[in-house]
N, C-alpha and C positions, 0 to 999 in steps of 0.2 A: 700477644706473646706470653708462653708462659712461665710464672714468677720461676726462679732460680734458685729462690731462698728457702731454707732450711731452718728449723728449729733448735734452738741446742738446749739438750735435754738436764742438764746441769743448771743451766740459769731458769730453765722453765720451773725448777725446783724453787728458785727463787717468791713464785708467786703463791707456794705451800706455807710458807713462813708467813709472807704477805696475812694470807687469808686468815692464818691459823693465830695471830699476832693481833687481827679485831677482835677475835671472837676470845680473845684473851685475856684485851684492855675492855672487853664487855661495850665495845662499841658494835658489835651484829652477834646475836643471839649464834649464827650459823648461815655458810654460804656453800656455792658450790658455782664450778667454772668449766662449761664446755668449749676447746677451741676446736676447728677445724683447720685442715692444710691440706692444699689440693684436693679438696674433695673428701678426702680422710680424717676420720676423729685422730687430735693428734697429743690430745692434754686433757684429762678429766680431773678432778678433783672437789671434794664434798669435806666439810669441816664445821664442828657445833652442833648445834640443834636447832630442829624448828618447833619444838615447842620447850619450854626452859621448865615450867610445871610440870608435865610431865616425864621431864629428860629425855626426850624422843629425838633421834638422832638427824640432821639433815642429811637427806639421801639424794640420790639420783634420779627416782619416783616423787621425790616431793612436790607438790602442788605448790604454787604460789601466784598470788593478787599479782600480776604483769602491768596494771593501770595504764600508763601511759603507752606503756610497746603495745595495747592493741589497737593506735592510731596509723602505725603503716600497714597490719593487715587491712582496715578499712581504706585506706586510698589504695591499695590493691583491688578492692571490692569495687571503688571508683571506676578505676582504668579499665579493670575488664567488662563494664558498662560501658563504658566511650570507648571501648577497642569495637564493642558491636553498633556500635554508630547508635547510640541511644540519645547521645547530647553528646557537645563539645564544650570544652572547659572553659569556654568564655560566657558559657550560658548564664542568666539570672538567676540565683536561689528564688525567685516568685515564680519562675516557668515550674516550677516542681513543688515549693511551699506558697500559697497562694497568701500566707497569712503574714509574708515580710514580703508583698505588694507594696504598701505605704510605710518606709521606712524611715525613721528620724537618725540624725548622730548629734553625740552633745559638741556645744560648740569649744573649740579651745579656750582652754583652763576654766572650763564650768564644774560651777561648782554644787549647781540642785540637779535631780535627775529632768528640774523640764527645762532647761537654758537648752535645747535644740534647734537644728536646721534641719532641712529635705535631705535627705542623702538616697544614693541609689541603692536598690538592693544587691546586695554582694554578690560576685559571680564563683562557679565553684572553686574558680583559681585560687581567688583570694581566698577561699573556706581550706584549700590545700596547704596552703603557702602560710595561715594564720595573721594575713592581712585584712581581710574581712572587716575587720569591724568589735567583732564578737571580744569579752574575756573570759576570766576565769573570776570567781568570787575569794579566792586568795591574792588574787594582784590589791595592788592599792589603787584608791581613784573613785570618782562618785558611780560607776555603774558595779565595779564588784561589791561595793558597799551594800547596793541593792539584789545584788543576785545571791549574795551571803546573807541580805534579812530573810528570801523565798528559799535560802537550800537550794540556787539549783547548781548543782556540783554534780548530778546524776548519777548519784549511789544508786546501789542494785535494788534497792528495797525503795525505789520513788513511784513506779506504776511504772503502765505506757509511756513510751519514746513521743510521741504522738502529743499528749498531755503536758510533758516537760519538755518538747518545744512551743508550743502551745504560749507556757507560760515565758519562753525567752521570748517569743515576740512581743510582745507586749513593751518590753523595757526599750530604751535606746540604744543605738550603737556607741563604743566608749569613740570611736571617729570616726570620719570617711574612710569608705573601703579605699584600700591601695595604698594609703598615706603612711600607714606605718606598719610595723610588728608586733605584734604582742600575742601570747601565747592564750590557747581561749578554747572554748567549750567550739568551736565549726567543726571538730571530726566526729562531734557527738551530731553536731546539725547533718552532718554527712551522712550516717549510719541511715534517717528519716530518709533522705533522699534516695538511699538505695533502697531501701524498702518502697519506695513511692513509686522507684522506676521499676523497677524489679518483681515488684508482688507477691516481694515474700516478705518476713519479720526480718529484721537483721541474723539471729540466730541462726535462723532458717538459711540464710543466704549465706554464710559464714558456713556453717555444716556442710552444704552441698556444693558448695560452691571454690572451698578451700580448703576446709577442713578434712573433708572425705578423699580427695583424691593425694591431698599431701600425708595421709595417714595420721592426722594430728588427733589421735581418739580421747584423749582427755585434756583437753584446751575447749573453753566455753565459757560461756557465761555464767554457768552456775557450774560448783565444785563436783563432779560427776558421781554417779549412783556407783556406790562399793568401795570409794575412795577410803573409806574409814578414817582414821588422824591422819592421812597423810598430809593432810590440806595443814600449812604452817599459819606459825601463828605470827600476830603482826606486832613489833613494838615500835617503841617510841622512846625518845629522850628528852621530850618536850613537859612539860608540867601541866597542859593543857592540849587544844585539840590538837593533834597528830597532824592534821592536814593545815597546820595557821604556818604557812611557809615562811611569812615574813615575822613570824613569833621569835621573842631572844629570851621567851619564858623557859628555861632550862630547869629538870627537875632533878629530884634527888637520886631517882633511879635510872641507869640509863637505858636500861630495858622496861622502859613501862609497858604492860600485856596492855593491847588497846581492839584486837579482834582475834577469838579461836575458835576452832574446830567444834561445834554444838550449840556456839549462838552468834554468828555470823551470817551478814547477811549475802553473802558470796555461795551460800549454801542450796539457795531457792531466790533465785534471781527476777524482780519483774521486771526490771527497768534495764533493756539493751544499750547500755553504751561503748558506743565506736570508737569513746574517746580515751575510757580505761577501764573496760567493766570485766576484760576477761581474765580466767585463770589458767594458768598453765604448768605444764614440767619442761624440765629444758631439754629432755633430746624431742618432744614436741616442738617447741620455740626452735629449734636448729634448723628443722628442716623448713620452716618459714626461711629466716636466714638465706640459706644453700638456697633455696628456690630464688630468691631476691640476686645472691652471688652469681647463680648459673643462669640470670637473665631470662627468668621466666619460668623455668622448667625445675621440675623437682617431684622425685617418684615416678617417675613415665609419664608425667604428669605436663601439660604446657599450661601454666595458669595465667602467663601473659605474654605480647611477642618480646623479641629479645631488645628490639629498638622501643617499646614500649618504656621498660624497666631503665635503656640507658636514658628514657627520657625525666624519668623520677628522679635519677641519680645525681639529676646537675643541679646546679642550684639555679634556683628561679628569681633570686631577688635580685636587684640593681648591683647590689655590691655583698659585706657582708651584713650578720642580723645587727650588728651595731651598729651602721649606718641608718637604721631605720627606727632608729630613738625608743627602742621597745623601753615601756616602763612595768613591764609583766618581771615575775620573779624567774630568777635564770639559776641554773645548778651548775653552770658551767662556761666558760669562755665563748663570748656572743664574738670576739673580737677575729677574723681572720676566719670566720665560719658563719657559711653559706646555708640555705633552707633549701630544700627539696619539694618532693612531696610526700611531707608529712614525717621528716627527717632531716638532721642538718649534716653538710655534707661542709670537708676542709676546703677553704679555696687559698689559704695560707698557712700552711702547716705551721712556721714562725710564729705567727699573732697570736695561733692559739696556746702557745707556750706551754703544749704537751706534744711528744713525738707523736706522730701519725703520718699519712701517706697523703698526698694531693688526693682530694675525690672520695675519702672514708664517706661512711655514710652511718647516722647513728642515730641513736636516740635509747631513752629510759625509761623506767617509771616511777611513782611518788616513791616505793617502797622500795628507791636504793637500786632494782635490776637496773641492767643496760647492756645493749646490743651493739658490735661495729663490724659493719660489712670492709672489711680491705680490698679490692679487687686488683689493687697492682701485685700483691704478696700473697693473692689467692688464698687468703684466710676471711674466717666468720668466728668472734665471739658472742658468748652467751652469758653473763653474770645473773645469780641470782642468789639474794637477800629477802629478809621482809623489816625495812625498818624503814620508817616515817617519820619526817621529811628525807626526802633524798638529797638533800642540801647540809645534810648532819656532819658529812664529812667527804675528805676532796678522792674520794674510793675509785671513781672513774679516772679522773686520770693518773692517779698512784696506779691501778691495772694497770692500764695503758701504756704507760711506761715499761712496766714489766715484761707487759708481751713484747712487746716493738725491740726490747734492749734483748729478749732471745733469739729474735732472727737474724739469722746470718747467713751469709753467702758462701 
């Protein structure tokens, strides 16, 4: 049935202040906010800059690092592999990477990387769902420890996908697959697998396969030829690395320039990651969205079936992500919110103690963007920033609030 609700253009004003009020207290250099309603762009707005050096203004053409929002394009890359009966999501990550065949996890509360047992190899669900096994080298815990000595974080500038999985197999799993949550490098393991099944690069499969029919011409892996400065620049209010999530090293500037336009490695990309390697502008990123909203379809385009897409949209875990003792770094309310694939979806709007709709479906990236598909209220947001860590400040659901408090019946 379709939504009822209406936008009131008065309080959408509201979220002008909002935006224009960070970029004020020099908490984000420059942002900009696409919404949709029914199908229709229904709120624009752009404010500050993406480069503070140069005073170059944030636009509506701005480029920006999407890191983490390119892990629901790839489990769309996923699904339209298992929609052609390639594999089914209970399959082993060894039917496809033969080289996490003999897989170890560490055992509970170990404390060397070798206090191991046998464990199975992860199946793609668990790689969807971020049950797996796998982390990230910003979590805390003795395997990001060791994946933070080797880098592998899968910057654009590491080589082959191929070679930086290579190098995770080798290490343990931080536990048995299925037993918990924790947020981790498996949508980068994912990206390999599509390439494995597929027989293209990730790139390659991304381009033709997504990119090209949803019109998305400058979203990639690397910042596209002719772009000029538009590609923003990245700060930070940390005193050290931009990406130490769990760091409370706070510096004196809270715009520290930490990647721009001319020596960045988002510029000439080796290393495909599934997991956050793409760049984007946000009426590109929208029509991803809308495609996801309209259950598949987007541009004349059918990129999944429609029961496909409600199958991503539910949450796959027992309960919500807090039930599942995640000890990974969170930017956001684990509590009363549900995982997807490859996105966490409300299954309490109350618990998460920011308004929303039963069933949103959302996610972000390190550098501050974030997405949320609404389908009861038939709207799609687009937020986009560049500031690192996205845990700097509570900007998601301060938005959030704002959209939600303008619609009306």
């Amino acid at each position: 049935m379709r939504s009822k609700t209406t936008l009131d253009p008065a309080r959408l004003n509201r979220i002008r202040d909002w935006m224009q009020r960070y970029v004020d207290e020099r908490k984000y250099a420059g942002s900009s906010l696409l919404l949709t309603h029914h199908g229709s762009e229904a709120f624009f707005h752009a404010c500050g800059l993406r480069n503070v050096e140069k005073d170059l203004p944030f636009q509506r053409d701005t480029l920006v690092r999407i890191y983490s929002m390119t892990k629901p394009i790839t489990s769309v890359a996923v699904m339209m592999l298992a929609e052609r009966g390639l594999f089914h999501l209970d399959a082993q990550l060894s039917e496809f990477l033969p080289e996490f065949a003999s897989v170890q996890a560490l055992v509970p509360e170990a404390e060397r990387l070798d206090q191991t047992e046998d464990a199975p190899s992860p199946t793609l669900h668990q790689l969807l769902t971020h049950t797996s096994g796998f982390s990230y080298p910003f979590n805390p815990g003795v395997l990001p420890a060791a994946m933070d000595a080797q880098k592998l974080i899968f910057s654009p500038n590491q080589g082959p996908l191929k070679d930086r999985i290579g190098a995770l197999a080798q290490l343990p799993l931080a536990f048995q697959p299925g037993t918990r949550w924790e947020y981790s490098v498996s949508t980068d393991v994912l990206g390999r697998v599509v390439e494995v099944v597929s027989g293209k690069t990730l790139d390659q499969f991304f381009a033709q396969e997504i990119f090209e029919p949803l019109e998305m011409a400058e979203t990639g892996f690397s910042v596209p030829k002719g772009a000029g400065d538009r590609f923003a620049s990245l700060y930070t209010p940390l005193a050290g690395d931009a990406m130490a999530l769990n760091s409370a090293e706070t510096g004196d500037d809270t715009l520290r320039l930490t990647d721009e336009t001319g020596a960045s490695p988002f510029e000439k990309a080796t290393t495909f990651s599934g997991g956050g390697g793409l760049v984007s502008t946000i009426d590109d990123y929208v029509k991803f969205t809308e495609m996801m909203r309209n259950r598949g379809q987007g541009n004349g385009h059918r990129l999944l079936g429609p029961k496909t897409v409600d199958f991503m949209l539910q949450n796959h875990l027992p309960g919500d992500i807090a039930s599942m003792g995640p000890q990974s770094f969170a930017e956001q309310p684990m509590e009363g919110m549900g995982f997807g694939l490859a996105g966490s979806v409300i299954i309490n709007p109350g618990r998460t103690r920011t308004p929303g709709s039963l069933g949103d479906f959302s996610w972000g990236g390190m550098a501050s963007t974030f997405f949320w598909i609404d389908r009861s209220n038939d709207l799609s947001a687009v937020f986009f920033t560049q500031l690192s860590p996205s845990s700097s400040y509570p900007s998601r659901s301060e938005l959030k609030a704002l959209v939600m408090g303008a619609l009306v019946e």
